[in-house]
Structures are given as C-alpha cells and as structure tokens.
GULUMRO-66326 format. One record per residue: residue number from 0; x, z, y of N, C-alpha, C in turn. Coordinates in steps of 0.1 Angstrom, whole numbers, plus 5000, padded with zeros to 4 digits. Atoms other than C-alpha are relative to their C-alpha. Layout:
ATOM  seq   npx   npz   npy  capx  capz  capy   cpx   cpz   cpy
ATOM  NUM     X     Z     Y     X     Z     Y     X     Z     Y
...
END
This chain:
ATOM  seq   npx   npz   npy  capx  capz  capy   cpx   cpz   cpy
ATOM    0  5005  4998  4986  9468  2871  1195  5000  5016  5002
ATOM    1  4996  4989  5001  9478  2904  1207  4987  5005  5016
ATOM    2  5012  4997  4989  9450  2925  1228  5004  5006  5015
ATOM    3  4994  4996  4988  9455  2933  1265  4994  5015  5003
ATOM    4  5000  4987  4995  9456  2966  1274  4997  5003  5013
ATOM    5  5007  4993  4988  9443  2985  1304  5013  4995  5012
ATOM    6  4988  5003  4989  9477  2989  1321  5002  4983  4997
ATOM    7  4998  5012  4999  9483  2949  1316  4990  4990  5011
ATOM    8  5008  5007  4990  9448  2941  1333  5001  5009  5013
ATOM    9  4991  4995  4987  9461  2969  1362  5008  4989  5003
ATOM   10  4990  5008  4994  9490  2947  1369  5001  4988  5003
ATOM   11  5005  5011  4996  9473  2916  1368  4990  5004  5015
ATOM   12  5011  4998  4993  9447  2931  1393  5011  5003  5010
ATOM   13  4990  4996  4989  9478  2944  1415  5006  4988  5009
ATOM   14  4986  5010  4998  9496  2916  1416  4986  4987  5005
ATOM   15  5012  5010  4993  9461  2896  1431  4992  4995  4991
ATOM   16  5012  5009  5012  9440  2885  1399  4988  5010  5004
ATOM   17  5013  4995  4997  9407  2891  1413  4987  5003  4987
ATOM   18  5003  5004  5015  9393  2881  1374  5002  5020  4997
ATOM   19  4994  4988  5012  9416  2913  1359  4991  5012  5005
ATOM   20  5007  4995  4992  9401  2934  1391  4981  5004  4997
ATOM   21  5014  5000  5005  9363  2926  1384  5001  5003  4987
ATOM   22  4999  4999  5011  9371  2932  1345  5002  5015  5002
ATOM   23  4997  4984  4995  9384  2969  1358  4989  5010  5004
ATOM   24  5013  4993  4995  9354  2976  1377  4990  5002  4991
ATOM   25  5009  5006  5011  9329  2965  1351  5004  5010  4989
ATOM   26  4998  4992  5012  9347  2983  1323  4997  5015  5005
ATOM   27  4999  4988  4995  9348  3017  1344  4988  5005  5011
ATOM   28  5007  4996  4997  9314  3015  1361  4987  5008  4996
ATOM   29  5004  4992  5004  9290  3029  1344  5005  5014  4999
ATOM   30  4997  4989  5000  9311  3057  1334  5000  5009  5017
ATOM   31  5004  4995  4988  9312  3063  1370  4992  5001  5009
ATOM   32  5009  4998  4992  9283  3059  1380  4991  5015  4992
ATOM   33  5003  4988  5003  9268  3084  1356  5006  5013  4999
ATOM   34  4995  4992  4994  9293  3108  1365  4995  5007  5019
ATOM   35  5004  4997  4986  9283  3106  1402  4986  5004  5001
ATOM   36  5017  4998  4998  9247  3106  1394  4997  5015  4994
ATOM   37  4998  4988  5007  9251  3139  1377  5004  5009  5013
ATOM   38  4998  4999  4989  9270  3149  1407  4992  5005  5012
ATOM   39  5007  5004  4987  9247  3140  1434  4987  5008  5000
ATOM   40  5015  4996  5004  9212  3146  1413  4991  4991  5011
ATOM   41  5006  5008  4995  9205  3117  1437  5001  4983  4999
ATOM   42  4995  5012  5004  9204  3081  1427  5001  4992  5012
ATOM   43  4991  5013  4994  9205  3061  1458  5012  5006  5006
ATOM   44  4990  4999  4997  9231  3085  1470  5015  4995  4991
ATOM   45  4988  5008  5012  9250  3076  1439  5002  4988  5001
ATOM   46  4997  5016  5004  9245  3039  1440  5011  5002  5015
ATOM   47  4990  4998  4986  9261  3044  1481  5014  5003  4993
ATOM   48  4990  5001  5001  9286  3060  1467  5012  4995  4988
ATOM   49  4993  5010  5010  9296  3039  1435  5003  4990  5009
ATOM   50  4995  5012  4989  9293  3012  1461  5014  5004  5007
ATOM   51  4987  4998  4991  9321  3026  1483  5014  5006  4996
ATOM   52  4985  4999  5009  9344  3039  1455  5004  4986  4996
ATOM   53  4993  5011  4999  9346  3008  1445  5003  4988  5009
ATOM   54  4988  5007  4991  9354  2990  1475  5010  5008  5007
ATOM   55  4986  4992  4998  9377  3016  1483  5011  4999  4989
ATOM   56  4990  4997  5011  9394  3014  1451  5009  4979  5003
ATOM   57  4994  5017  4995  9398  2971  1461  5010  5007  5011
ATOM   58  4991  4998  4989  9415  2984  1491  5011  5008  4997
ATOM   59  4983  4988  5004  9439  3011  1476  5008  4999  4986
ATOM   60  4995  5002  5014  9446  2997  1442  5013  4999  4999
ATOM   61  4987  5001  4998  9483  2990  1454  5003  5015  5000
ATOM   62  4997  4987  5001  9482  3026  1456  4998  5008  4983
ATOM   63  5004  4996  5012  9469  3033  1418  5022  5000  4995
ATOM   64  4984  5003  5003  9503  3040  1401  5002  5005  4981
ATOM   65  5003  5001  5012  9488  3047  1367  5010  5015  4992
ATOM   66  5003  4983  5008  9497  3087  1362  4992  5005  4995
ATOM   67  5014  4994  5008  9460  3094  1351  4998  4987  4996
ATOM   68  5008  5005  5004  9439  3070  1335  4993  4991  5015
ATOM   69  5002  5007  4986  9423  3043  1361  4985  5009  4998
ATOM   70  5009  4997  4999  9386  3058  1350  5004  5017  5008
ATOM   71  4999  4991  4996  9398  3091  1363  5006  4999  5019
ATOM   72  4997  5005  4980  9416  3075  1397  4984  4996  5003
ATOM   73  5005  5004  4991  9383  3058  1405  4989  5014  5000
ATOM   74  5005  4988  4995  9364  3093  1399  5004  5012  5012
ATOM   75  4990  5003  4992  9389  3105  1419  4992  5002  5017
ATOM   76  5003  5004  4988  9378  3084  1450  4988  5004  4999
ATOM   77  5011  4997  4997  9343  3093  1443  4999  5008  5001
ATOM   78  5001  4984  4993  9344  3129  1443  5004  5004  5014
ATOM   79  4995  5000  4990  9364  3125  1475  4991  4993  5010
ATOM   80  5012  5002  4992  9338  3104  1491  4989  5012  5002
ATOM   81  5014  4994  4998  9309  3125  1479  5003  5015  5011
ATOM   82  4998  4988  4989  9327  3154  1496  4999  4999  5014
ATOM   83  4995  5006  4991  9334  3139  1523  4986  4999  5013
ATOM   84  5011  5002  4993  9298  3129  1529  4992  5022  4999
ATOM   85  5006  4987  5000  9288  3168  1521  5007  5006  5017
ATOM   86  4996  4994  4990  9310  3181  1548  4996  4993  5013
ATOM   87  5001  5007  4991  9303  3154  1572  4979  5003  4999
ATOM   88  5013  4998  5003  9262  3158  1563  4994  5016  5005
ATOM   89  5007  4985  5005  9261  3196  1557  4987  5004  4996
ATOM   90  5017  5000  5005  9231  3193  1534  4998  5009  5001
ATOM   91  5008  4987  5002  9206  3219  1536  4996  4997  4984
ATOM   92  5002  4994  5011  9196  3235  1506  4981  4993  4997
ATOM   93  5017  5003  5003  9160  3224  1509  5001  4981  4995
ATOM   94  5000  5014  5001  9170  3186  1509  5004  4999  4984
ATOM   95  4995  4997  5014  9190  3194  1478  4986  5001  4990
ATOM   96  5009  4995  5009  9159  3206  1457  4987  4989  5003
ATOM   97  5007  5010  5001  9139  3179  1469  5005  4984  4994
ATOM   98  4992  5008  5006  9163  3156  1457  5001  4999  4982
ATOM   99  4998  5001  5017  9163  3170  1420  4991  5000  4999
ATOM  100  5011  5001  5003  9126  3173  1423  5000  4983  4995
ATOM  101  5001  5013  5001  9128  3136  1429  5004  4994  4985
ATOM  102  4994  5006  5012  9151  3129  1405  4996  5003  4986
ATOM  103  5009  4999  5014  9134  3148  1377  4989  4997  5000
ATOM  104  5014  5012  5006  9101  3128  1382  5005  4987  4996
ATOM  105  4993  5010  5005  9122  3098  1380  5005  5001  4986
ATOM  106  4992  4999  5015  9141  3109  1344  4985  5003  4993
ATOM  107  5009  4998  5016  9107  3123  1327  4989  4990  5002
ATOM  108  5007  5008  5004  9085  3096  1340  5006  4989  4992
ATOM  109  4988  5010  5008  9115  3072  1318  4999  5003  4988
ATOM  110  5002  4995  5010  9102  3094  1295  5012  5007  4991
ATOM  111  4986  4991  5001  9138  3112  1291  4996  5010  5001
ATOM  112  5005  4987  5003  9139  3147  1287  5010  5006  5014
ATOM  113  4994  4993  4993  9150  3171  1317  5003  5013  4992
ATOM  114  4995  4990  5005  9170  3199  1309  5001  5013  5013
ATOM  115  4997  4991  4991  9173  3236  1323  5013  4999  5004
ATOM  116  4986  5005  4996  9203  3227  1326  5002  4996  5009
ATOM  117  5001  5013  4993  9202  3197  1345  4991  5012  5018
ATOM  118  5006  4991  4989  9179  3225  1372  5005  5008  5005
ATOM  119  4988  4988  4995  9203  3249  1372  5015  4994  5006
ATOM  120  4989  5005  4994  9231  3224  1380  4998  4998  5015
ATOM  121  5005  5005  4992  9208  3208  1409  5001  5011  5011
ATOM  122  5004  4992  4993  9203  3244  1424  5020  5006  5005
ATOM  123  4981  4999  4996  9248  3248  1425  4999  5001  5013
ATOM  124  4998  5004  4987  9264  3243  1458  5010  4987  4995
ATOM  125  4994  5010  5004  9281  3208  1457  5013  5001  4993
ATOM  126  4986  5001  4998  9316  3220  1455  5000  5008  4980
ATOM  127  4994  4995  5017  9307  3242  1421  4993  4990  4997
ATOM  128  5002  5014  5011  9285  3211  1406  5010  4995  4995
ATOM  129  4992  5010  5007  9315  3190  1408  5009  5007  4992
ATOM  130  4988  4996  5005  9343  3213  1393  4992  5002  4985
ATOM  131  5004  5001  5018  9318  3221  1359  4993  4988  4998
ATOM  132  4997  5014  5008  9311  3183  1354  5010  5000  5000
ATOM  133  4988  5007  5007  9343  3175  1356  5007  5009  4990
ATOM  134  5000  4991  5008  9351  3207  1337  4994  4997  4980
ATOM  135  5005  5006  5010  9325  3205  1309  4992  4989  4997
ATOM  136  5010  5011  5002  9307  3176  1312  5012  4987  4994
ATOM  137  4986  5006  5003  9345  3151  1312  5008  5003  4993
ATOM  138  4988  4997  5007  9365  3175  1297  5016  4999  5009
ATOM  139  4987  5005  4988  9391  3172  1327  5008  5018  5001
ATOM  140  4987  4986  4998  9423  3202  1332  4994  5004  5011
ATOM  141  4999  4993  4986  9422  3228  1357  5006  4989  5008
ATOM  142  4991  5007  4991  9451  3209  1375  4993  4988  5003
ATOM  143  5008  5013  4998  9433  3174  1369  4990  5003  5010
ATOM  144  5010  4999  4989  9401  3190  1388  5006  5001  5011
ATOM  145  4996  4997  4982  9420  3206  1416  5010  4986  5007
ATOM  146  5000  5013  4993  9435  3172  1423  4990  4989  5003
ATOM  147  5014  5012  4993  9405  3153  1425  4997  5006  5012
ATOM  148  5007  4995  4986  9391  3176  1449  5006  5005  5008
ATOM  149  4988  4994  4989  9421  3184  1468  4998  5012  5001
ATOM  150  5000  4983  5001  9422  3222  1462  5012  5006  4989
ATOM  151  4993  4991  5009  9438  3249  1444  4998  4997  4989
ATOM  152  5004  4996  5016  9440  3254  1405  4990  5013  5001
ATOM  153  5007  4986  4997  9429  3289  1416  4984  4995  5001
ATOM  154  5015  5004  4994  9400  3272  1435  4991  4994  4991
ATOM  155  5005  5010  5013  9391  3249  1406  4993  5011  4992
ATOM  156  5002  4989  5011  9390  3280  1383  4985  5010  5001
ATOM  157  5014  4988  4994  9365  3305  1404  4989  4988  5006
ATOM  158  5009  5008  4998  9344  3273  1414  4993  5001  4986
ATOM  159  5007  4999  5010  9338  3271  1376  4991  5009  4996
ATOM  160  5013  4983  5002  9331  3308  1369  4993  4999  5006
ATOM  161  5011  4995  4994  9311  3314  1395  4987  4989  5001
ATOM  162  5010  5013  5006  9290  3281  1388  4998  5009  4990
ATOM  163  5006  4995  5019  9286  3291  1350  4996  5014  5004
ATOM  164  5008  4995  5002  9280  3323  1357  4987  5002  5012
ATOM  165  5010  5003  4992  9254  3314  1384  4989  4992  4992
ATOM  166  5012  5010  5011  9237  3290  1354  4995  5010  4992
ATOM  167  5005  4990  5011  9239  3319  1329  4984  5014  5006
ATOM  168  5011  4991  4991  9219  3342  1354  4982  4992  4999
ATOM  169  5013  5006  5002  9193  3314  1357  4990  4996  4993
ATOM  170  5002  5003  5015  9190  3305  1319  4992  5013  4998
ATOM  171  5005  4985  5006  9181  3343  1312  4988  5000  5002
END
C-alpha cells in the first residue's frame, strides 16, 4: 500500500472529491490559523478570517496550480484577506493595542507565557507584522513574501528592517 501524497489528494479535490478537499483543509488548518493569529494579535478576527480563507480557497482551488506548497497558497489567501480588511477598516492604532491587551489577558490567563516579543510585534503597523512572521516566524523568501502580499521584493525587504529594527529599539 503505497501512501498518498499531498499533490494526489490536490487532484482528487480538483477534480470534485469533496472527502480529499476536507482532508486538505484539516491537514493545513491549524497551521493557518496560528499563523493568522500571530498576525492579527486578534482571535475572533483570526477565526473570520480562517473562516473566509478557507472558503475562498473552495472557490479558487481550480486556480491552485501547485508552484508553492498548498499550506503556503492558503496563507497566501489569508494575508490577502487580512489586508484587505486593514485597508478597507483602516485600524486606528488605539484599537490595535486594545486588541493585544486583550489578547495577552487571554494567553496568560491559559497560563502561557507572553513574550516582549509578542508586544513589540502587536505595537508594528500591520504590513511590517506580516512580512517578519512570514520572514522569521515561517521561514518564507524575500520573493515568497513579496508575493503573498502583492509587493515588491524591495518592499518585502525594508518592511522587515524597519520592523526588526523597530522591535530592537523597543527590547532595549
């Protein structure tokens, strides 16, 4: 008995197997949700938008064409949402910080540990958060970021720096 491979349950899910599809999602949610939640620093905004990557990913999966990785296409669609909703929103900065407030009574009443880290990400602007998770948190290329988030490599690059060194300032 020979094991099925990712691309094999792709092609079953293309080709209409709703089964291969729910086995896709399932394997690749978590990872994507705690990517987004990292993200966001907001959990019901995350659950929203895990919800709507993956029914966006049902609706465009004829489009998946299996150049990246599929956990990387459906991150992908969620960074693209969550932007989507930034620009369409234009959070204030205050909403923001009551959001990680939130979210860090939520992690240390779970009795998890908050990190300076994790406060210095929260205080970012959305656009550098996402480029150093996917950066260092993923492990994702220049090129790989600046295609998720539809930008330059250039753009990818100085989003990083000026993130990191925006954390390093704060750490000090």
């Amino acid at each position: 008995m020979r094991a099925i491979t990712e691309q094999h349950t792709i092609d079953l899910a293309q080709a209409g197997d709703t089964a291969a599809f729910a086995l896709l999602l399932q394997q690749n949610y978590i990872f994507v949700r705690n990517y987004v939640l990292k993200l966001t620093m907001n959990p019901a905004l995350t659950d929203d938008i895990v919800q709507d990557t993956m029914l966006k990913s049902m609706e465009k999966l004829h489009l998946y064409n299996g150049s990246s990785k599929f956990s990387s296409w459906l991150i992908t669609i969620a960074t693209r949402i969550y932007v989507d909703i930034i620009r369409r929103q234009k959070v204030e900065k205050r909403w923001q910080e009551q959001a990680v407030r939130s979210l860090r009574f939520q992690i240390e009443s779970h009795k998890e540990e908050w990190t300076d880290v994790l406060d210095c990400l929260g205080k970012l602007p959305p656009e550098q958060r996402a480029a150093i998770l996917l950066k260092h948190y993923y492990g994702y290329t220049y090129p790989e970021i600046a295609e998720m988030l539809d930008m330059s490599e250039g753009t990818a690059k100085s989003r990083v720096f000026y993130g990191i060194e925006h954390i390093r300032k704060e750490l000090k």
